[in-house]
C-alpha positions as CSV (number, residue, x, y, z in Angstrom):
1,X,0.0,0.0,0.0
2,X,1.1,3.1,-1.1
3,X,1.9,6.2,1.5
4,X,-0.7,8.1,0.3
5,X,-3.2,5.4,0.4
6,X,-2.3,5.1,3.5
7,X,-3.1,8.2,4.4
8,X,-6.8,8.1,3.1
9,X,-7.1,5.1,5.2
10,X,-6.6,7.4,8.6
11,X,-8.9,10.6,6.6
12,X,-11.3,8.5,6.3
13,X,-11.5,6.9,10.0
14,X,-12.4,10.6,10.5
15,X,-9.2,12.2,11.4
16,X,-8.9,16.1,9.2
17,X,-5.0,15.5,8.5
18,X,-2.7,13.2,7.9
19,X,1.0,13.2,6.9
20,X,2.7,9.4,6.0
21,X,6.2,8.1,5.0
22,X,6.8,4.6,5.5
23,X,6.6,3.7,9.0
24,X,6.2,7.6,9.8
25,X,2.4,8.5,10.3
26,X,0.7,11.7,12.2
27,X,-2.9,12.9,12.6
28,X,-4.7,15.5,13.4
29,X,-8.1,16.2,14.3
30,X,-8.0,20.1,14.3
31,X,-9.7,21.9,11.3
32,X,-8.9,24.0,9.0
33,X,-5.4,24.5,8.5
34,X,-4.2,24.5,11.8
35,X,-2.8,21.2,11.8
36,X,-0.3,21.9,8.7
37,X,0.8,25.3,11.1
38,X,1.3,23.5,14.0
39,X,3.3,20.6,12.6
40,X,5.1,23.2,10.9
41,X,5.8,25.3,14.3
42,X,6.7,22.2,15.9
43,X,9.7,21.7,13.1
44,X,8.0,18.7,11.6
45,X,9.2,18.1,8.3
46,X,7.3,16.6,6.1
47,X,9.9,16.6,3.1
48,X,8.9,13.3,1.2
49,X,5.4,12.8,3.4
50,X,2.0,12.2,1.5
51,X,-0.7,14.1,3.2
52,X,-4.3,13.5,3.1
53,X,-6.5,16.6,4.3
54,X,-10.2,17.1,4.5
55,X,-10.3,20.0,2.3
56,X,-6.8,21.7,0.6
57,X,-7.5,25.2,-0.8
58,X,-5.1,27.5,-2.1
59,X,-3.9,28.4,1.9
60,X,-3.3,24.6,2.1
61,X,-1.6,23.8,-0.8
62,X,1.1,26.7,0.2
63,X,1.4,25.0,3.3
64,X,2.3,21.9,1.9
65,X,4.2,23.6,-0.7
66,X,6.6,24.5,2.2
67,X,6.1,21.5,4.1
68,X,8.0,19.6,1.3
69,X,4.9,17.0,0.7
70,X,5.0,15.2,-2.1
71,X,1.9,13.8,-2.4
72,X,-2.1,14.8,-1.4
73,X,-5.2,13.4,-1.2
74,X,-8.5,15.4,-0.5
75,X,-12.0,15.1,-0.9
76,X,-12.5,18.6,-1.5
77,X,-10.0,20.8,-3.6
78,X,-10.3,24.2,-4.8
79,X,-9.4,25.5,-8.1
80,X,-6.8,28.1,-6.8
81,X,-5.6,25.1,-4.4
82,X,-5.1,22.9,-7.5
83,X,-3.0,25.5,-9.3
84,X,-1.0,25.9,-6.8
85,X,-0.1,22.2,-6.5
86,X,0.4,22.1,-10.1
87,X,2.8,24.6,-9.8
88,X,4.7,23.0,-7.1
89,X,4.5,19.4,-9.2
90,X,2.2,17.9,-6.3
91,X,0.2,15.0,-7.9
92,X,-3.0,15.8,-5.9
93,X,-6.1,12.9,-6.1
94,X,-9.1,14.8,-5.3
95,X,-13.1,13.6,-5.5
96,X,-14.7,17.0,-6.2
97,X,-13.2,20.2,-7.5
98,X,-14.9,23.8,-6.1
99,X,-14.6,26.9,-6.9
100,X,-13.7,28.6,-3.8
101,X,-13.7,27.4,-0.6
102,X,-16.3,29.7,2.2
103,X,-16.2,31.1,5.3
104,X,-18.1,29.0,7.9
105,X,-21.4,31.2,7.5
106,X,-21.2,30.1,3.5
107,X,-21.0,34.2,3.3
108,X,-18.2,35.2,1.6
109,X,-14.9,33.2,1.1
110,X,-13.0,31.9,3.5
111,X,-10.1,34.4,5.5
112,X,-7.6,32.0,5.2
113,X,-7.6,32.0,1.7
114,X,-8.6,35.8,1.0
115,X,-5.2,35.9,3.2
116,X,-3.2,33.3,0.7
117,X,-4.4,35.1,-2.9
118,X,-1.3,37.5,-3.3
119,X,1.0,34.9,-1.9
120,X,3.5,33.4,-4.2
121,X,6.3,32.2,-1.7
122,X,5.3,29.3,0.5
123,X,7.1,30.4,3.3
124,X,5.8,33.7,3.2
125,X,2.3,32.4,3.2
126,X,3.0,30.4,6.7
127,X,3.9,33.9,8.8
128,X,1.3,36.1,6.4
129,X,-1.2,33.2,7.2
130,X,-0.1,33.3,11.0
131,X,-0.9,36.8,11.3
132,X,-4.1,36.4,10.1
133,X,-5.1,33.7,12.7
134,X,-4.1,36.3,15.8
135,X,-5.6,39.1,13.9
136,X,-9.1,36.8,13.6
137,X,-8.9,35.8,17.1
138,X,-8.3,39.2,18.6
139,X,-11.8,40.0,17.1
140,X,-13.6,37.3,17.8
């Protein structure tokens, strides 16, 4: 079984994230993108890891653009999430394709990824992305 079918195997026992090389597998149960910031925080590297992820938009795929994945799987990908991939040569398997991914209230799009559209560097998109998570919470 390949690393990345293993790491469908742990998405769908309902975990939101998982990263898998060989013998080398962590979950997550956090949403959103939080478990690709905190793995990256915690100095994870995931150079040469497949990663399976509820949902990869284009603030995901940066992530895992920097995380050095080399593989995904989701059941929900957004176009600007795809390209991004693409760009990065990360063969993504995805069942449905959207066009944007929303905000919790379905209102508008979501802030991570209104936060990700003018980023180009990967690494840039982690501490732009960051700030945006303190700048959300210090409102709510």
């Amino acid at each position: 079984m390949s690393d990345l079918d293993t790491a469908i195997q742990f998405l769908k026992q309902g975990h939101s994230c998982v990263a898998v090389r060989g013998e080398a597998i962590f979950t997550s149960d956090q949403s959103g993108i939080a478990p690709l910031l905190l793995w990256e925080k915690q100095g994870l590297n995931l150079q040469g890891f497949a990663v399976a992820d509820r949902l990869i938009g284009r603030a995901s795929a940066l992530l895992l653009v920097n995380a050095g994945a080399k593989s995904a799987y989701t059941p929900t990908l957004s176009l600007s999430g795809q390209k991004v991939l693409e760009q990065y040569n990360i063969p993504v398997r995805f069942e449905t394709l959207i066009e944007q991914v929303l905000n919790m209230d379905r209102t508008d799009m979501c802030p991570m990824e209104k936060a990700s559209m003018s980023i180009e560097d990967p690494k840039q998109a982690v501490k732009v992305l960051r700030e945006t998570i303190s700048k959300l919470r210090e409102t709510a």
